[in-house]
C-alpha positions in Angstrom: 8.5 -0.8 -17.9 8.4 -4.2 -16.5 10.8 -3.1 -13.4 8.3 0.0 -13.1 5.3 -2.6 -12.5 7.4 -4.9 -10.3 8.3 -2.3 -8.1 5.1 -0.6 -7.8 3.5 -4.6 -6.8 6.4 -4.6 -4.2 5.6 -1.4 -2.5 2.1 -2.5 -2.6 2.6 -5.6 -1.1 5.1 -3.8 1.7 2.1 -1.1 2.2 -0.3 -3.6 2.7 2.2 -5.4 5.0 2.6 -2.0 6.8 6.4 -2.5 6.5 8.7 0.2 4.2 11.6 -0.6 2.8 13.6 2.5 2.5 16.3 1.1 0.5 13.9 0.6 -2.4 11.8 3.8 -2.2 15.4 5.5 -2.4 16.5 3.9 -5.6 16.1 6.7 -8.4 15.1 4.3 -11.2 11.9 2.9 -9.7 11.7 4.2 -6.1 9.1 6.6 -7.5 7.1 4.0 -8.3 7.5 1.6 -5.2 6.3 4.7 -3.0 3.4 5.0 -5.2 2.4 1.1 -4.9 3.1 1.7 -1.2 0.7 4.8 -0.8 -2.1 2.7 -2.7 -1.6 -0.4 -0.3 -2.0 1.4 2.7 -4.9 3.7 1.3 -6.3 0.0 1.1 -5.8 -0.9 4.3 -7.5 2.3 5.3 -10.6 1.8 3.3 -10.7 -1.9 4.6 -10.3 -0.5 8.1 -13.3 1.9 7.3 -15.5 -0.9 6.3 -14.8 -3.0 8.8 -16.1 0.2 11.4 -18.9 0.7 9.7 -20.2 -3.3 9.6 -19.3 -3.4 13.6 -21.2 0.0 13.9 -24.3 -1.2 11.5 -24.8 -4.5 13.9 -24.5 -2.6 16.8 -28.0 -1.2 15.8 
């Protein structure tokens, strides 16, 4: 479980890095689990993106 959680914090941290690291999303053990930690760190990036639009957009008003 405790590699499951690191690896997921990993691809996380390389999502919101906007870097991949194929080698671990390839590793059958926990590469499931670093692509999923990626998908959520660049789904945060998107949604920080988003907001940022939306502030600039409001003060253009």
């Amino acid at each position: 479980m405790e590699d499951a959680l690191l690896a997921y914090a990993n691809g996380r941290a390389d999502g919101l890095a906007s870097r991949r690291d194929q080698q671990r999303a390839a590793d059958p053990g926990t590469g499931a689990d670093y692509r999923i930690g990626f998908l959520d760190g660049r789904l945060e990036v998107f949604r920080l993106h988003a907001q940022l639009r939306k502030i600039v957009e409001d003060a253009g008003d």
